[in-house]
C-alpha positions, 0 to 999 in steps of 0.5 A: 610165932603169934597170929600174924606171923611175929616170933613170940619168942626163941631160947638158945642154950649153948654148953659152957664151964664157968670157971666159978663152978668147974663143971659143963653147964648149958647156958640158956638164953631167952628172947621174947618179943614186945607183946608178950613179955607180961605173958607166962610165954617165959616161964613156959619156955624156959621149963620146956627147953629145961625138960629137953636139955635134960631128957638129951643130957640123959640120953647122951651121959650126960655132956653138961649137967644142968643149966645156968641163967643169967637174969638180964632182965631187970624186972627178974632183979626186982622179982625173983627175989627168993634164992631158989624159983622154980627149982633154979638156985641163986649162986651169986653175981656174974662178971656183969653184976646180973643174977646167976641161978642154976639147976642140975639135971637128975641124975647128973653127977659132977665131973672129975676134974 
């Protein structure tokens, strides 16, 4: 929340197995309010909540195995042009044509199928 009371920003990550990938994945959403969308806020949430889900998913062996974004942003279409930011690696289009990019927790290992 800022000064005067307004959310700044809220992240959700719910853990979910994209046929694509076969494998438990926490998908991670990002809300940030009007004001601070040409701030860092984004990226500073989006590293921290990553670091979270990780220290849990190694406390907890490992229920999902990294992080999926998909970009619906449209200026993260136009800027995020590198196949790999922030150690997050473009793996193609989702059912609804955004940029799907994901990373994997050390340490994680796939699961059998």
């Amino acid at each position: 929340m800022d000064e005067a009371g307004a959310v700044a920003g809220v992240c959700t990550a719910v853990p979910v197995t994209l046929p694509r990938l076969g494998q438990p994945m926490y998908y991670y959403r990002c809300f940030i309010g009007r004001h601070w969308r040409r701030s860092r806020l984004v990226l500073r949430m989006l590293k921290r909540a990553f670091a979270v889900l990780e220290e849990h998913a190694h406390q907890h062996g490992y229920p999902c195995i990294g992080v999926v974004l998909e970009l619906e942003n449209a200026r993260f279409g136009e800027t995020l042009r590198k196949p790999v930011w922030i150690g997050f690696v473009y793996i193609g289009k989702s059912q609804r044509n955004l940029d799907l990019r994901l990373r994997y927790f050390r340490g994680a290992t796939l699961k059998a199928n």
